[in-house]
C-alpha positions in Angstrom: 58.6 3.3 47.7 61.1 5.5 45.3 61.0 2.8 42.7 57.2 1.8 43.0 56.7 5.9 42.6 59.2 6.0 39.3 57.8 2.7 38.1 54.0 4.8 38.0 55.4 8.0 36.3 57.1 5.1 33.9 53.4 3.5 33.5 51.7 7.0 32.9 54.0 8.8 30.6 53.7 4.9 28.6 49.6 6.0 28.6 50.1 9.1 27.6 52.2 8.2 24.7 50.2 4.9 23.6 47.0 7.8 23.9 48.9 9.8 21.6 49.1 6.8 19.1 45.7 7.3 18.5 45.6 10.2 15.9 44.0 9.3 12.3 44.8 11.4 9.4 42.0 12.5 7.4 42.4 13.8 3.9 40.4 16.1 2.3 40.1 18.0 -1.1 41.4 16.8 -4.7 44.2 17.4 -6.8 46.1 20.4 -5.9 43.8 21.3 -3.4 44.0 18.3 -1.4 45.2 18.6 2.4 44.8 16.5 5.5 43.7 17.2 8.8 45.4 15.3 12.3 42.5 14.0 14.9 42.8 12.5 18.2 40.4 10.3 19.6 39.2 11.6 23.0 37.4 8.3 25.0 35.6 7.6 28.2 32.4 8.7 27.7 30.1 9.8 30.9 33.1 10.8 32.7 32.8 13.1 35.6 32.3 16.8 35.3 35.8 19.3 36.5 34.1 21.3 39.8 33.8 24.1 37.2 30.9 22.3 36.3 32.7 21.4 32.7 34.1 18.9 31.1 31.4 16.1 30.9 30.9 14.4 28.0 28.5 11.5 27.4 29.8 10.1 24.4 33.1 9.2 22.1 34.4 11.9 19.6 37.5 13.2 17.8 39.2 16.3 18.2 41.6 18.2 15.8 45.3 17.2 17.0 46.1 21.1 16.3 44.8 24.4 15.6 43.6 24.2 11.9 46.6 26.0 10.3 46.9 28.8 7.0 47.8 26.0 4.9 44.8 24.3 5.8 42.4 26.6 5.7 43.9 28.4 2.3 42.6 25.5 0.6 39.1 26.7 2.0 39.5 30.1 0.5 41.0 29.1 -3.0 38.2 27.2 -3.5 34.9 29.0 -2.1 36.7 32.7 -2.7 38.0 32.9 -6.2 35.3 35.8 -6.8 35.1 38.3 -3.8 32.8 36.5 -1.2 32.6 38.7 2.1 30.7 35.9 3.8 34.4 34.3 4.4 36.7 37.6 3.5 37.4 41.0 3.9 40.1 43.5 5.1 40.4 42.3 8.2 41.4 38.6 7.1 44.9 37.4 6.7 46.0 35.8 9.7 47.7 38.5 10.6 49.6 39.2 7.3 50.4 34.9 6.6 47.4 35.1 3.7 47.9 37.2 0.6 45.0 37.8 -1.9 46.1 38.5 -5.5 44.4 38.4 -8.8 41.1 40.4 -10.1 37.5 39.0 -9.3 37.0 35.9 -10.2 40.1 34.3 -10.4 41.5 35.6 -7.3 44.6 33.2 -5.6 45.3 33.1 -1.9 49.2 32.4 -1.2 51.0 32.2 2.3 53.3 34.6 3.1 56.4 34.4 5.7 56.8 30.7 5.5 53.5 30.6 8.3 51.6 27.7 6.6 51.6 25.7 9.8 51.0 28.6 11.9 47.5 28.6 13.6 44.6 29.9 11.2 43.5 33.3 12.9 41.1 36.6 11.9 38.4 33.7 11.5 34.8 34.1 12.8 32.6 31.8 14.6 30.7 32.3 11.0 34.2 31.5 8.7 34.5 28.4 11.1 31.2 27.1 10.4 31.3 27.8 6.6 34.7 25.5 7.2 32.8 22.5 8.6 30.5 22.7 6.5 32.8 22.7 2.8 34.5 19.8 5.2 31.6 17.7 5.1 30.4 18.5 1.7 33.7 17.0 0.3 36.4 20.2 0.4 35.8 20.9 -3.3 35.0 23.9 -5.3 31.7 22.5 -5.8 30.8 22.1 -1.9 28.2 23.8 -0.4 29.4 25.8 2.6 25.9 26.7 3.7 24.6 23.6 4.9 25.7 20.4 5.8 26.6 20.4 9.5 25.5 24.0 10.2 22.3 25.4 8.1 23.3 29.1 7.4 22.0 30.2 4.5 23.9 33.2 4.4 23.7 34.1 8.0 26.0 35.8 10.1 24.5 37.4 12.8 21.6 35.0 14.3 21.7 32.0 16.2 22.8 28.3 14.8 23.1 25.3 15.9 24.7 22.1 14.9 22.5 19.8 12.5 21.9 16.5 13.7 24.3 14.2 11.5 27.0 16.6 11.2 30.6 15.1 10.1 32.9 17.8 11.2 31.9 20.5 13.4 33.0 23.7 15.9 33.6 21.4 19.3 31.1 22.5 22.4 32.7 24.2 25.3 31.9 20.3 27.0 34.4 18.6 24.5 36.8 21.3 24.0 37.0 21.4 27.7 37.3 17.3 28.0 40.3 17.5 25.4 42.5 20.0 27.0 42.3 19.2 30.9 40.9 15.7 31.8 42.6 13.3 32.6 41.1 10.2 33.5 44.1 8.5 35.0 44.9 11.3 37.3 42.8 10.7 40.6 43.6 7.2 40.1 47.6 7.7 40.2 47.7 10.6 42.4 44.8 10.8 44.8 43.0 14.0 46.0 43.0 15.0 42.3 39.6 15.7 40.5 40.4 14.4 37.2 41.1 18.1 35.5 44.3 19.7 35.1 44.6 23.5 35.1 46.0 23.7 31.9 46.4 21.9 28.7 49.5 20.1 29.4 49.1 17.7 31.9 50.2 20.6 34.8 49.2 23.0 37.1 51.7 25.3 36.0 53.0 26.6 32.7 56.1 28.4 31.3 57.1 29.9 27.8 58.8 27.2 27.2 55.6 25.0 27.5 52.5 27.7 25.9 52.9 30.5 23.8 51.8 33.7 25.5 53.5 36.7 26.8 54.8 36.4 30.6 55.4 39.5 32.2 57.6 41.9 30.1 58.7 38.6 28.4 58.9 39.4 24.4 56.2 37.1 22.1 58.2 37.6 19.0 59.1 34.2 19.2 59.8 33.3 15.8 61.8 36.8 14.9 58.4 37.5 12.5 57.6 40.7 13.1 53.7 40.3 12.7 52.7 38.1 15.0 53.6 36.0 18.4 52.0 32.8 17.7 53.8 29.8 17.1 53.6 26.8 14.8 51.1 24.4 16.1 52.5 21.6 18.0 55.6 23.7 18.7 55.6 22.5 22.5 56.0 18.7 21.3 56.4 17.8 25.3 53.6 19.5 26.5 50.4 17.9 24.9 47.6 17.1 27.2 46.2 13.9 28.2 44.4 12.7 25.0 47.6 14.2 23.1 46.2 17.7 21.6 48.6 20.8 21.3 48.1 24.7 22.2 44.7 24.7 24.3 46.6 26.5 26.5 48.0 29.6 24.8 49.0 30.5 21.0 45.9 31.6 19.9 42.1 31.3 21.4 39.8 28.9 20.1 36.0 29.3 19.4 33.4 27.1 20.6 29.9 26.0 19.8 28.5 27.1 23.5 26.1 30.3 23.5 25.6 32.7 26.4 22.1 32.6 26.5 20.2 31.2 24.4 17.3 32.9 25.3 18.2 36.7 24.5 22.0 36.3 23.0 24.0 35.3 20.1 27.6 35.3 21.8 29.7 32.1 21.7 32.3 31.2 24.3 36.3 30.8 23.1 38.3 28.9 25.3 42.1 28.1 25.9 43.9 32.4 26.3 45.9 33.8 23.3 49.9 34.5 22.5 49.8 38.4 23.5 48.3 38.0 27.1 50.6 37.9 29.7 48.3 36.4 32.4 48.9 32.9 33.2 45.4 33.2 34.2 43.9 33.6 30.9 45.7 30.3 29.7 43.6 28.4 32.4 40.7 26.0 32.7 39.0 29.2 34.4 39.3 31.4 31.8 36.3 31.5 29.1 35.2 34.6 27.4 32.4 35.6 25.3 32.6 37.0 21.7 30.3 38.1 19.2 30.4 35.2 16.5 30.5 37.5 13.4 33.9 39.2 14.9 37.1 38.1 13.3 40.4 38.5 15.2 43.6 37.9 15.0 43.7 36.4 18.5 41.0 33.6 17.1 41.5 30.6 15.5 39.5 27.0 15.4 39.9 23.6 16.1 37.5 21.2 15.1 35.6 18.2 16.1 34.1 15.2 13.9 32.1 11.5 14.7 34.2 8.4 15.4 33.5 6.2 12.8 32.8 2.3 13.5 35.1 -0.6 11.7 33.1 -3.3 10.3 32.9 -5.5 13.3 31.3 -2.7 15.2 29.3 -1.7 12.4 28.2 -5.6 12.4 27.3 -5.6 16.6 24.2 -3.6 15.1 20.6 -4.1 13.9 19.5 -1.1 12.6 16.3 -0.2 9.9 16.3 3.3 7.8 14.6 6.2 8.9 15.3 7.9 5.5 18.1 10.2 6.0 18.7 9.1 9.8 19.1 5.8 11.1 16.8 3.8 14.1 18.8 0.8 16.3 16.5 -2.1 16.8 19.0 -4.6 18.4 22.3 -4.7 19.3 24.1 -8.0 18.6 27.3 -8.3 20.2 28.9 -9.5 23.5 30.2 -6.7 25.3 28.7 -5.6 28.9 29.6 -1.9 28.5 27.7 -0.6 25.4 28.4 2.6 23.6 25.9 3.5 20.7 27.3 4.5 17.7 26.4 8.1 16.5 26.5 7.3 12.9 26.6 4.1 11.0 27.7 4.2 7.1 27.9 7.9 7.4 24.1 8.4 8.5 23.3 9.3 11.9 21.7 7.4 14.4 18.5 9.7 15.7 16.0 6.6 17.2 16.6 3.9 19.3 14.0 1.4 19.9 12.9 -2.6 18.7 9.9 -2.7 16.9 9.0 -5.6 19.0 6.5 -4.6 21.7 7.9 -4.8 25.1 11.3 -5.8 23.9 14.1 -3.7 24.4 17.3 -3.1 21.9 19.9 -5.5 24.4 16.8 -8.5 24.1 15.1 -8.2 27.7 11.3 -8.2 27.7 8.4 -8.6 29.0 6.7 -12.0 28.1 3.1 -13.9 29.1 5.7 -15.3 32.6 6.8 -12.1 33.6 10.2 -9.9 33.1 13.1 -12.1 31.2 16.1 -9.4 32.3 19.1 -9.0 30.8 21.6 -8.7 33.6 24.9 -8.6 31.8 25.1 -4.9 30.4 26.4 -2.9 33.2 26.6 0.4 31.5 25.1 2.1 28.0 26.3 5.4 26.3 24.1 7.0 23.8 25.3 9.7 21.2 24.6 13.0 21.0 22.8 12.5 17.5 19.8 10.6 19.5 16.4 12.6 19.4 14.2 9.6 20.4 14.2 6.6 23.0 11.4 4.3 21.7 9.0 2.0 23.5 10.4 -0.1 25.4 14.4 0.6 24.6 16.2 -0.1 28.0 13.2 -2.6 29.9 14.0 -4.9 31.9 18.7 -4.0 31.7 18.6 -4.7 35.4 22.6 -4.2 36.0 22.6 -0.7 34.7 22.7 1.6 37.7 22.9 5.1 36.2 22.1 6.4 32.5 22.8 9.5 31.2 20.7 11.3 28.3 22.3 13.4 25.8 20.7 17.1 25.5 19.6 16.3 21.6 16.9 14.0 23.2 13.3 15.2 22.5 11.0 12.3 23.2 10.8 9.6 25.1 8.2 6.4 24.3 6.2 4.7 26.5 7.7 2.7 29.2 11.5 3.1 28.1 13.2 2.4 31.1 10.8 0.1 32.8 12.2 -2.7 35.4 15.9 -1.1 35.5 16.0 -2.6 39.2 19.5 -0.9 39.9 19.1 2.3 38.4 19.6 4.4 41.3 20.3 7.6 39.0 19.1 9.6 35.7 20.3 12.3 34.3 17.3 13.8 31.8 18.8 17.1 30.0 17.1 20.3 29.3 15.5 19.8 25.4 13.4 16.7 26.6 9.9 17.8 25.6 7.6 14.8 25.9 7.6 12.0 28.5 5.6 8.4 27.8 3.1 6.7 29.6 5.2 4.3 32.1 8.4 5.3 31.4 9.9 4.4 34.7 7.8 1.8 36.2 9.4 -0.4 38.7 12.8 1.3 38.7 12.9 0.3 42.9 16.5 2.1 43.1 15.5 5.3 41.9 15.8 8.0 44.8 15.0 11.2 43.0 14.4 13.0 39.7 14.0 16.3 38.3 12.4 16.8 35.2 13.8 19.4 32.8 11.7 22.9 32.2 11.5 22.1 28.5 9.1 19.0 29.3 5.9 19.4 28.5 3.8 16.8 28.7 4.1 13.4 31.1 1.9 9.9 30.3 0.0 8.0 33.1 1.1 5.6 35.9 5.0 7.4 34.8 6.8 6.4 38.6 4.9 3.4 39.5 6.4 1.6 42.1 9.4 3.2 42.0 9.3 2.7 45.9 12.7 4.1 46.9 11.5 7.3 45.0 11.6 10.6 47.6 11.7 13.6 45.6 10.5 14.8 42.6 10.6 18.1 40.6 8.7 19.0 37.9 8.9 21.1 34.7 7.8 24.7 34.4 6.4 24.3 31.4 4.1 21.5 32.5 1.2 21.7 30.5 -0.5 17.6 31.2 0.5 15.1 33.5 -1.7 12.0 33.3 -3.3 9.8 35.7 -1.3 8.0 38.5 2.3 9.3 37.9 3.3 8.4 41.6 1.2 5.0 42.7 2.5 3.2 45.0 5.3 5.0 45.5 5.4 4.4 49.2 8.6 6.5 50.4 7.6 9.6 48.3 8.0 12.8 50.2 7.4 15.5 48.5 6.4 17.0 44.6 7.2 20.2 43.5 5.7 22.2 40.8 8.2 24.9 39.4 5.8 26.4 37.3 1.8 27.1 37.0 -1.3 24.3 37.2 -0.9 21.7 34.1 -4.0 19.9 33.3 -4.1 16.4 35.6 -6.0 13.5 34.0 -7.6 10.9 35.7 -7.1 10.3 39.7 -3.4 9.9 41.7 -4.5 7.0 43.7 -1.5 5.4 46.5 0.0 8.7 46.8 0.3 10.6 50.3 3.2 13.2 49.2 3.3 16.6 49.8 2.3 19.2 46.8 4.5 22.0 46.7 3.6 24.9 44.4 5.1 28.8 44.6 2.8 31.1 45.5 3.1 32.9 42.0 2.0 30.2 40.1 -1.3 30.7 37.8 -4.1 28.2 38.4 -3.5 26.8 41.9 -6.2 26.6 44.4 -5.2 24.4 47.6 -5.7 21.1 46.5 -4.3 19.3 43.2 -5.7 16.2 41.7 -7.7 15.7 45.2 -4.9 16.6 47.4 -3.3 19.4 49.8 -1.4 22.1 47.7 1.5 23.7 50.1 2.2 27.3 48.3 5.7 28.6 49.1 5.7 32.3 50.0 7.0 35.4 48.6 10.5 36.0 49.3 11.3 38.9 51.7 14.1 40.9 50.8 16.1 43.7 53.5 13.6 46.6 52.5 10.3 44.7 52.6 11.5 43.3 55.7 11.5 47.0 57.1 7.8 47.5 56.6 7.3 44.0 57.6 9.1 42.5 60.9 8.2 42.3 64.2 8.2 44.9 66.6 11.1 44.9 68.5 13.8 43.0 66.5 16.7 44.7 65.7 16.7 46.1 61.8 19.3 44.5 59.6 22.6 45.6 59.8 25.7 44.6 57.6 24.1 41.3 56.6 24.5 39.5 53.7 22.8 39.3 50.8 23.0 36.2 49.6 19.9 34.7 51.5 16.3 35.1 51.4 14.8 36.5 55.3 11.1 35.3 56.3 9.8 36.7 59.9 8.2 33.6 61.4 4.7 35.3 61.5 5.1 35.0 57.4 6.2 31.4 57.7 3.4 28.8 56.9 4.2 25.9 55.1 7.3 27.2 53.7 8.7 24.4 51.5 11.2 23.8 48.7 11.5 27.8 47.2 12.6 28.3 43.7 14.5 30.4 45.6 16.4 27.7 46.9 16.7 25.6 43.3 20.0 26.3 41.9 20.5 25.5 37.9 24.0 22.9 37.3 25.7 23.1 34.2 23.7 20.1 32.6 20.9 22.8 33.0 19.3 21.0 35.7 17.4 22.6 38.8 18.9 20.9 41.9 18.3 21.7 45.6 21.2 23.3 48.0 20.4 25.1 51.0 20.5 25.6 54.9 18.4 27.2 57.5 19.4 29.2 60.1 17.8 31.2 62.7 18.5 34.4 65.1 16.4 36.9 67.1 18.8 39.8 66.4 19.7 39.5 63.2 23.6 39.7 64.0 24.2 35.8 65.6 23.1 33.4 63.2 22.9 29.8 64.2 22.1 26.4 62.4 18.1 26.1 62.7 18.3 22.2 63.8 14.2 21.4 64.3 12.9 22.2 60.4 11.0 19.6 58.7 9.8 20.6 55.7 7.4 22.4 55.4 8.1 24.2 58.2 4.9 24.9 60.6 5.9 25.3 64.2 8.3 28.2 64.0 9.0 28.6 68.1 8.9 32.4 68.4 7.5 35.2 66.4 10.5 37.0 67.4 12.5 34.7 65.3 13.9 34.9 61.9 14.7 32.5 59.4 17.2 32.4 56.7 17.0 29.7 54.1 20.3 30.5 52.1 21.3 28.6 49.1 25.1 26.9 49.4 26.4 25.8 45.6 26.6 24.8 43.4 
């Protein structure tokens, strides 16, 4: 057993080290102004989410090996700042004293100072970082725009931006950061009982100063005897990478990301991975995220960046593709291979559209023909890239091996009957930015249990679930404005269908449908039925002081309970059915369902309510109380 152990640390620490093989220099610039940048390759797209709820990423990407340094981002400066330019400079910039500025206006020079070229690039805003991709992927000359390219700025540095669609080199999302530092695919499969994530950026669950820069207790973070700063140069640690083989996500300096708070009422970003004067361990971790205005420039910031993974010439080849004008459309794929990962880019130009002009033919070569369905049953999994923003007619029909897909957020639209006859597919994942659903699109998909459909869809085509038999649940957009004729026929195991928002517009008639109609009670434009059938509105919640005014005579008030649950009497239970109040949103922004029931007749001895079917109409006593609280995630 002690040899079979050693011989699997020898096999892992091999991994690790061939992983590590996989950075790829990049150059940049010209002339004197030329530099390079290190990137590692981080793989296994679709992997499993950390129980944080991060880390999942549905695609293949590069990450920067290091922190971009002072020498690499001087070359930034002495080309877009020779004339004063506060966009990307003022007093407060320097990387804490390694950048000197001297000259007049105009022919200003930026030099390092303190031999701290290769130490982490900090007092950078979300802003300067984005100005940085953008020079990047304009070419890193004096003549590249730094106000478009992967982020459209023009001039900003206060509102809200997102990445353009096509970008080559960008700030990574909190989702790929997070991928690069802790996850490990190789763990749970080595160890056991692991969940695939470590807690920090070096393949441990522990850290020292001798593994991460940061200060520990009354330990001193003058490392380096300069008498500015306690960060290190990058890479410093060279035992202590993590598993894809990056340096300092734990410690040295924090790191912006391209995440937002909110992105309904806030500009903040997230930064990620602690900083060198913190002496909580804590703060280095895979729990530790903080907001931050994105126009603020610290000297506990830096960046590290991510760009595309470019295809070699035989995976370039594997690919039919036509011209969108600037963006690219796959009509066929060409090669052998059963596990199929899109490309996000071909000759530089991004891949937006997937679909084969052919009717009812999909991109791997199934279709439907005058004799039925000719499958394709090799392909047992496909990975699409973030770049997508449309799934054309017909893309995936008829891949009946492919169990589970799962749709990056940049999808918009998707065409009329795009997954039809996936036989296996027992699982979708459709991410909040999908707007508009076609006619058909998963007809015949027999293995499909449940779906919810993202709040930003709104519209749905006819006949959209047909026959998807094994088909039990489904929840529907918010913003539902039209959902077409027959969305659910035949559909024979369908229990129930809730609305989370108000009446859309139904077309036609739902024939072969028997499921229950869920709506809640606040929803404008319900009467009782819908589309000819039985409309079950879910009440009001009860909270402890309308539960004063309202409960029964006789029942004990509330007294020390807990407020994490929603309290109906049972004379104010009719119907009650799947609550908004019990929809919980996941990280991938979807609304999923976790809750339990439980009932008392004091209010003090709670006990698992057994009976409920949903909805709920023969509660036993109206002396009893119900408490639907929501568990996770």
């Amino acid at each position: 057993m002690q040899r079979l152990n050693l011989a699997l640390w020898a096999l892992y620490f091999l991994n690790i080290q061939i992983l590590r093989s996989q950075s790829t220099t990049t150059s940049f610039g010209d002339g004197t102004n030329s530099f390079s940048i290190d990137f590692i390759s981080i793989g296994n797209p679709a992997n499993s989410a950390d129980t944080t709820g991060f880390g999942r990423v549905n695609y293949s990407y590069k990450i920067s090996k290091f922190e971009i340094t002072v020498s690499q981002y001087i070359k930034f400066l002495n080309s877009k700042a020779k004339s004063h330019n506060s966009l990307i400079w003022d007093d407060t910039c320097g990387a804490l004293g390694f950048i000197e500025r001297n000259g007049v206006n105009g022919s200003y020079n930026y030099s390092i100072r303190w031999n701290g070229g290769n130490m982490p690039i900090t007092s950078v805003s979300w802003f300067d970082a984005a100005r940085y991709c953008n020079w990047l992927h304009n070419g890193a000359t004096e003549l590249s725009s730094m106000e478009t390219g992967a982020y459209n700025l023009n001039g900003s540095t206060n509102t809200v931006v997102t990445k353009s669609q096509g970008a080559k080199y960008w700030i990574p999302s909190e989702d790929e950061w997070y991928k690069a530092a802790y996850y490990d695919p190789d763990y749970d499969k080595m160890w056991g009982g692991g969940d695939g994530y470590y807690e920090f950026a070096t393949r441990s669950h522990s850290i020292t100063t001798n593994s991460v820069t940061y200060k520990r207790g009354g330990d001193s973070f003058y490392t380096l005897n300069i008498p500015y700063t306690g960060t290190t140069y990058v890479g410093t640690y060279t035992n202590y990478p993590s598993y894809y083989g990056t340096f300092d996500q734990s410690g040295n300096v924090g790191e912006w990301t391209d995440s937002i708070t909110n992105t309904s009422s806030s500009t903040l970003k997230y930064e990620r991975g602690g900083w060198w004067s913190n002496e909580f361990e804590y703060v280095m971790s895979k729990l530790n995220r903080n907001s931050r205005d994105p126009s603020q420039r610290s000297g506990y910031l830096g960046i590290r960046l991510a760009a595309q993974v470019e295809l070699t010439q035989n995976e370039a080849s594997e690919w039919s593709f036509i011209s969108l004008g600037s963006t690219i459309q796959i009509t066929e794929y060409l090669g052998t291979n059963k596990n199929i990962s899109i490309p996000s880019q071909i000759n530089g130009i991004p891949v937006t559209k997937v679909g084969n002009p052919t009717y009812a033919k999909s991109i791997f070569g199934s279709y439907w023909g005058p004799n039925g369905l000719v499958p394709n049953t090799s392909i047992v999994s496909v990975t699409l890239p973030s770049t997508i923003t449309n799934i054309g007619a017909y893309s995936f029909i008829g891949l009946t091996s492919v169990t589970n897909l799962a749709l990056p957020s940049s999808v918009r639209t998707i065409e009329d009957g795009a997954f039809q006859h996936m036989q296996s597919m027992n699982a979708i994942d459709l991410m909040y930015g999908l707007e508009n659903l076609g006619s058909g699109a998963f007809i015949d998909c027999p293995s499909l249990v449940e779906i919810n459909i993202p709040d930003s869809v709104t519209t749905m085509g006819h006949s959209m679930f047909q026959l998807c038999t094994s088909l039990v649940n489904v929840s529907l957009s918010e913003k539902l404005l039209s959902i077409s004729d027959n969305p659910f026929s035949n559909c024979s195991n369908l229990k129930s269908v809730f609305f989370r928002g108000d009446l859309p517009l139904a077309a036609g008639s739902w024939t072969d449908f028997s499921a229950t109609i869920y709506c809640l009670e606040s929803a404008v434009g319900w009467s009782n039925n819908f589309a000819g059938r039985q409309v079950y509105k879910i009440p009001s919640v009860y909270n402890k002081t309308q539960f004063a005014s309202n409960r029964t005579n006789g029942v004990n008030d509330v007294i020390n309970s807990p407020n994490s649950y929603n309290l109906y009497t049972t004379n104010q239970i009719h119907n009650l059915g799947l609550g908004g109040i019990m929809l919980n949103r996941n990280t991938n922004n979807q609304l999923v369902l976790n809750y339990q029931v439980l009932h008392s007749t004091d209010l003090h001895n709670w006990s698992p309510y057994q009976q409920y079917v949903l909805p709920i109409t023969n509660a036993p006593s109206d002396k009893m109380f119900l408490r639907v609280q929501a568990v996770g995630p």
